[in-house]
C-alpha atoms as a printed R data frame, in Angstrom:
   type eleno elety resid chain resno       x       y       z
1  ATOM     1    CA   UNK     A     1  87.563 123.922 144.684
2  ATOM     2    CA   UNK     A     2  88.055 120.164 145.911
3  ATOM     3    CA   UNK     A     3  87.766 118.988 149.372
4  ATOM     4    CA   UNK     A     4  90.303 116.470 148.620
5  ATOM     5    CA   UNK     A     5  93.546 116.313 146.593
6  ATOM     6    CA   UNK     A     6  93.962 116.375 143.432
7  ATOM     7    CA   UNK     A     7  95.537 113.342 141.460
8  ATOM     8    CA   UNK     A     8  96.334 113.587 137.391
9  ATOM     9    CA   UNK     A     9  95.961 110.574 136.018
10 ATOM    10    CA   UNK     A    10  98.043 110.906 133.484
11 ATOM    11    CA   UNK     A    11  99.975 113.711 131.186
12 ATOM    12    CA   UNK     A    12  99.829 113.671 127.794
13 ATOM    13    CA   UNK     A    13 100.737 116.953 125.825
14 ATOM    14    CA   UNK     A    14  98.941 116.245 122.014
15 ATOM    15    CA   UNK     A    15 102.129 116.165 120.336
16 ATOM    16    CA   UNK     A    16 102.413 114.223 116.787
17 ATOM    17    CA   UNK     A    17  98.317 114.550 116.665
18 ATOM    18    CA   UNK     A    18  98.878 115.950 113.262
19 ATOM    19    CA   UNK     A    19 100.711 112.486 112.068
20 ATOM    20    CA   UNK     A    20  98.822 109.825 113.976
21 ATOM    21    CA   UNK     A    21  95.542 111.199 112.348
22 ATOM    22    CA   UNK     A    22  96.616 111.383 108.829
23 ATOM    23    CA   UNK     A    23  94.380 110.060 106.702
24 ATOM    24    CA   UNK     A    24  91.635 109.580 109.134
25 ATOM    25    CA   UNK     A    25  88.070 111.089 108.395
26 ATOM    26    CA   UNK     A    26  88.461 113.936 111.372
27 ATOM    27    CA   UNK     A    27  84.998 116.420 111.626
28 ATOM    28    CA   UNK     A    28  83.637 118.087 114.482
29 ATOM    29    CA   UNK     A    29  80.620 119.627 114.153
30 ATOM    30    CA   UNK     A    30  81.509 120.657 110.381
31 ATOM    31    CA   UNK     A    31  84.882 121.756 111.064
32 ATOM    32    CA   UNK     A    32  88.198 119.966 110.393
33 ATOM    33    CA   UNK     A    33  91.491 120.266 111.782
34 ATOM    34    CA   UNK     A    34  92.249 123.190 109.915
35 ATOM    35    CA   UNK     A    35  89.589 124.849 110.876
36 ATOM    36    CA   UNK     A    36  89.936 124.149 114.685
37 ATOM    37    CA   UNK     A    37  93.302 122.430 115.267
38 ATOM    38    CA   UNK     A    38  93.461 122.699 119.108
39 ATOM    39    CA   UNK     A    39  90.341 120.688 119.226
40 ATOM    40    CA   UNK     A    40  91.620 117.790 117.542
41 ATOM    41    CA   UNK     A    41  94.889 118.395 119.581
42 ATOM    42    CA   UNK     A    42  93.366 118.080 122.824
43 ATOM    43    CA   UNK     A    43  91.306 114.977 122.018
44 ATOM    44    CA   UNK     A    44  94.090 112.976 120.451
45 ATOM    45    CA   UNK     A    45  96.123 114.156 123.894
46 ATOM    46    CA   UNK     A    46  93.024 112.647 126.056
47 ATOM    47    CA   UNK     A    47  93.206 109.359 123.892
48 ATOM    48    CA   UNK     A    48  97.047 109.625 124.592
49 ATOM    49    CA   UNK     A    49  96.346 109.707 128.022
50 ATOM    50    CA   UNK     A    50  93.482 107.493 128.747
51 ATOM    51    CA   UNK     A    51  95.429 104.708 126.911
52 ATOM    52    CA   UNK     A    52  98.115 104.677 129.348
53 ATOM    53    CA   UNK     A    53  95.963 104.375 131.949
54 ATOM    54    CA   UNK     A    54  94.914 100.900 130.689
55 ATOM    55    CA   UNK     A    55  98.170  99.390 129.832
């Protein structure tokens, strides 16, 4: 429910998350991307997003 429209900033879809993060340290609450990959997938596809709202 909004009383007022609703705008996306921005799409992103998470795609190449697996690539980008290579190599990188990734844990979430003691699980890894293997564990939970649509986790890592949607915050790597925020990130994605929130950067091209700055440039």
């Amino acid at each position: 429910l909004a009383l007022t429209d609703v705008v996306l900033a921005a799409d992103a879809d998470g795609d190449g998350w697996e690539e980008a993060c290579a190599g990188l340290p990734l844990d979430h609450m003691g699980r890894g991307p293997g564990d939970d990959p649509n986790f890592f997938r949607a915050a790597y596809a925020a990130g994605v997003a929130a950067r091209k709202l700055v440039r």
